[in-house]
C-alpha positions as CSV (number, residue, x, y, z in Angstrom):
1,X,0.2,-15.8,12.9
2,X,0.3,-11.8,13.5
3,X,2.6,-10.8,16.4
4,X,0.5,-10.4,19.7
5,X,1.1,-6.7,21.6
6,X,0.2,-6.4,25.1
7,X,-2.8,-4.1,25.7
8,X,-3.1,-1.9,28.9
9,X,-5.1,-4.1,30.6
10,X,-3.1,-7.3,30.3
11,X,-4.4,-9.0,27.7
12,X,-2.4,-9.7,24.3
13,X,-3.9,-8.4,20.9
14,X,-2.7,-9.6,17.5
15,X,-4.8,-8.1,13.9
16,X,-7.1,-10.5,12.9
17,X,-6.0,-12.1,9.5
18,X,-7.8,-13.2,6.8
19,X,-7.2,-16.9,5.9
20,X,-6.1,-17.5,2.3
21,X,-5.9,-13.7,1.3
22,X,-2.5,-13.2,-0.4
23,X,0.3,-10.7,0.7
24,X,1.0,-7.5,-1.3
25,X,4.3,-6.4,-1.8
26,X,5.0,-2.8,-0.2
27,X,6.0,-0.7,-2.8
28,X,5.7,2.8,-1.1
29,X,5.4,3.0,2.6
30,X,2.6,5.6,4.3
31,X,2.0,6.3,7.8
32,X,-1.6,5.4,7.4
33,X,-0.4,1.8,6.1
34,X,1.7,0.9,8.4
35,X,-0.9,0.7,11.2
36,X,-4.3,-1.0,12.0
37,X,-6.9,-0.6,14.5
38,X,-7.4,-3.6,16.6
39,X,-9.8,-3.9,19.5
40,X,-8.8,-5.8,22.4
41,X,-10.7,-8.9,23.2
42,X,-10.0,-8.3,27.1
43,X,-11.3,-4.7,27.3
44,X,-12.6,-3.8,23.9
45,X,-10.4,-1.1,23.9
46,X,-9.1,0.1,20.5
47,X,-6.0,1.0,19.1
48,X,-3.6,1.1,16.7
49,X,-0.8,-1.5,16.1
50,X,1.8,-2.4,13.5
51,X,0.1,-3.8,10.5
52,X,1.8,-7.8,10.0
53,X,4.7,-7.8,7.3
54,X,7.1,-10.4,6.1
55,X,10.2,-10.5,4.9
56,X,10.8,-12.5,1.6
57,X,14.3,-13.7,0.5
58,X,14.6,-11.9,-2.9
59,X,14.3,-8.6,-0.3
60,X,11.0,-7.4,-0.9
61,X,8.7,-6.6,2.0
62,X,5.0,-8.4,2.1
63,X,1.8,-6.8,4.2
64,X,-0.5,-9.6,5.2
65,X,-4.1,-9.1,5.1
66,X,-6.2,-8.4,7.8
67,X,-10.0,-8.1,8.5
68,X,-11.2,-4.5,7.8
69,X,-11.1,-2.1,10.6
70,X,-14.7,-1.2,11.9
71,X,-16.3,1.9,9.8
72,X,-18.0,3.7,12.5
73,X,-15.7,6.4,12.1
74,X,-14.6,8.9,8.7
75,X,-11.3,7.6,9.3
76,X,-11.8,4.1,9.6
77,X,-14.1,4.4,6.4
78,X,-11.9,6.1,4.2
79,X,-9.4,3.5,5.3
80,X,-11.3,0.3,4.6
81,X,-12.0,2.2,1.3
82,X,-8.5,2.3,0.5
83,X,-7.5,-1.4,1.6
84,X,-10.2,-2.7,-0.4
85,X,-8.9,-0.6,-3.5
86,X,-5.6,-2.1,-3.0
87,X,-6.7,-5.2,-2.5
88,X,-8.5,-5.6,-5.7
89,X,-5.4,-4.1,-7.5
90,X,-4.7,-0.3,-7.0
91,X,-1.8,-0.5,-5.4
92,X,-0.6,3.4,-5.2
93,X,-3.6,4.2,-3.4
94,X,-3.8,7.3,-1.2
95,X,-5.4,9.3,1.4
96,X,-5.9,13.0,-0.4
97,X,-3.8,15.6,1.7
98,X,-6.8,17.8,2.1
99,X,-10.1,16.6,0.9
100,X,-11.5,19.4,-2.2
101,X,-14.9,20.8,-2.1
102,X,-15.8,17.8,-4.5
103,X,-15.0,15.2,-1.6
104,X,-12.5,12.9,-3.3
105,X,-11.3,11.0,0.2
106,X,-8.6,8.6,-2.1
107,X,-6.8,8.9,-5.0
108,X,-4.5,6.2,-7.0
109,X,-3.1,6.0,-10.8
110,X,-6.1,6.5,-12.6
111,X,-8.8,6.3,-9.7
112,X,-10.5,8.4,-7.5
113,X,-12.6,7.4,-4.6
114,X,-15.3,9.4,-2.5
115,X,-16.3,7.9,1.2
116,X,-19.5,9.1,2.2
117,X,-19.7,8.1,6.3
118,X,-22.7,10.5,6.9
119,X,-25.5,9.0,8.1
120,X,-27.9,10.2,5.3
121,X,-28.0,7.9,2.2
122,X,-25.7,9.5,-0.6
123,X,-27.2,11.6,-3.2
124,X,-27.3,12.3,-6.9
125,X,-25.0,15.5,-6.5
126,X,-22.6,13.6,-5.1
127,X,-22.3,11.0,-7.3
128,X,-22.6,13.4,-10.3
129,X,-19.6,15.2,-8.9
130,X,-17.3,12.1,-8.1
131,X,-18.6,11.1,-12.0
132,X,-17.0,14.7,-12.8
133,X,-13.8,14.4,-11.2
134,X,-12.8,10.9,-12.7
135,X,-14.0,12.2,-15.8
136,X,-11.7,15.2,-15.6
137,X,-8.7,13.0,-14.8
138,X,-9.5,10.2,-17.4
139,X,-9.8,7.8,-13.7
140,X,-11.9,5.2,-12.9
141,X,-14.3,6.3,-9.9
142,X,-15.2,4.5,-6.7
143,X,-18.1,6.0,-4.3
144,X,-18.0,4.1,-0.8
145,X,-21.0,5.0,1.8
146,X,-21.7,3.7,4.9
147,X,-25.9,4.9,4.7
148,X,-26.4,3.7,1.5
149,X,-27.4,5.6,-1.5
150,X,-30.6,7.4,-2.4
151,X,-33.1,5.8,-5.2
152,X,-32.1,8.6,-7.4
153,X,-28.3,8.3,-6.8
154,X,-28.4,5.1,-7.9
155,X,-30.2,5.4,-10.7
156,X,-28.1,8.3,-11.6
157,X,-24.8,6.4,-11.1
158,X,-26.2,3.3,-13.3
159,X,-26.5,5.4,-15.9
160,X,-23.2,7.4,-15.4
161,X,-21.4,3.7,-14.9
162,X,-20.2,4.9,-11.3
163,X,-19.6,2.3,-9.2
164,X,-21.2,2.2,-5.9
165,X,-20.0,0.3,-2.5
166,X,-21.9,0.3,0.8
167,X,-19.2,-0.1,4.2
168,X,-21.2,-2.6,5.9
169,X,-20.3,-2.4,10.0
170,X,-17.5,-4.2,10.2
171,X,-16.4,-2.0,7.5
172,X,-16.0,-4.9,4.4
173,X,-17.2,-2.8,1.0
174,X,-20.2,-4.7,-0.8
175,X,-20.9,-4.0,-4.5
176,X,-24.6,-2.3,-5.1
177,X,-24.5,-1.7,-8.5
178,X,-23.8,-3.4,-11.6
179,X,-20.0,-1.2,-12.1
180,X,-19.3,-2.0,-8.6
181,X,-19.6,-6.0,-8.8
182,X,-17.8,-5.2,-12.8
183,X,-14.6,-3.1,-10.7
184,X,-14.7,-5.8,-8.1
185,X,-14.4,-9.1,-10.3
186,X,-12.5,-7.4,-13.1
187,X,-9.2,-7.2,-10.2
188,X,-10.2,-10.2,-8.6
């Protein structure tokens, strides 16, 4: 069970955890990691409380899953974004200091991620430039949207083999492409 935190209005909040998920071992602590948003089931207020850890005997430090924070805003997008990336195995993920003109949002050993939260569907540009940016760096590429993606920016990203993830509202990732479902299953 995730410790419980009193909210303003009385009522005790815990992060919701995800049932069967295994723990990952901290290896590098971040400001952004060490906090999730949580809205109160008493008010609906939300804020931002410790993210659950444990303690293991051989010293190491393990953060226990919980269920994605709500996309509706960039920042909670480019966060789901980077749990799922860590989740399915790039652990060194990272926030970029100052997003470039090209609009990479995350950035890891050999990845680079784009979070589209706009509410048009992505387009072709954008995908061609995340395509650019992991070619440039020899990275595997990630673009994350919350609108969706354009006909043409997903035909354009089948052909580039740029996987594509839609932020559904509760801000989960879903695979729409066929090098989405291939990222997703091969660090499953």
């Amino acid at each position: 069970m995730a410790p419980a935190y009193p909210c303003p209005c009385g009522s005790a909040v815990s992060a919701p955890l995800v049932a069967g998920a295994p723990a990952t071992r901290i290896v590098r602590r971040t400001w952004d990691d060490e906090w999730v948003t949580v809205s109160c089931s008493g008010c609906g207020r939300r804020d931002q409380w410790p993210h659950p850890e444990l303690g293991c005997q051989c010293g190491a430090i393990l953060r226990v899953p919980v269920r994605p924070v709500t996309a509706g805003a960039t920042y909670d997008a480019v966060r789901a974004a980077a749990l799922y990336l860590r989740a399915i195995g790039f652990q060194d993920v990272v926030r970029a200091q100052v997003p470039p003109e090209a609009g990479i949002d995350l950035r890891g050993p050999g990845l680079v991620a784009q979070v589209d939260s706009g509410a048009r569907p992505a387009d072709p540009r954008a995908v061609e430039c995340l395509w650019l940016n992991a070619l440039n760096e020899s990275a595997v590429s990630a673009f994350f949207s919350l609108a969706g993606y354009a006909d043409e920016a997903r035909d354009r990203a089948d052909s580039l083999g740029v996987p594509l993830f839609v932020l559904d509202p509760a801000g989960t990732p879903r695979p729409v492409n066929g090098p989405a479902a291939e990222l997703d299953g091969s660090h499953a």
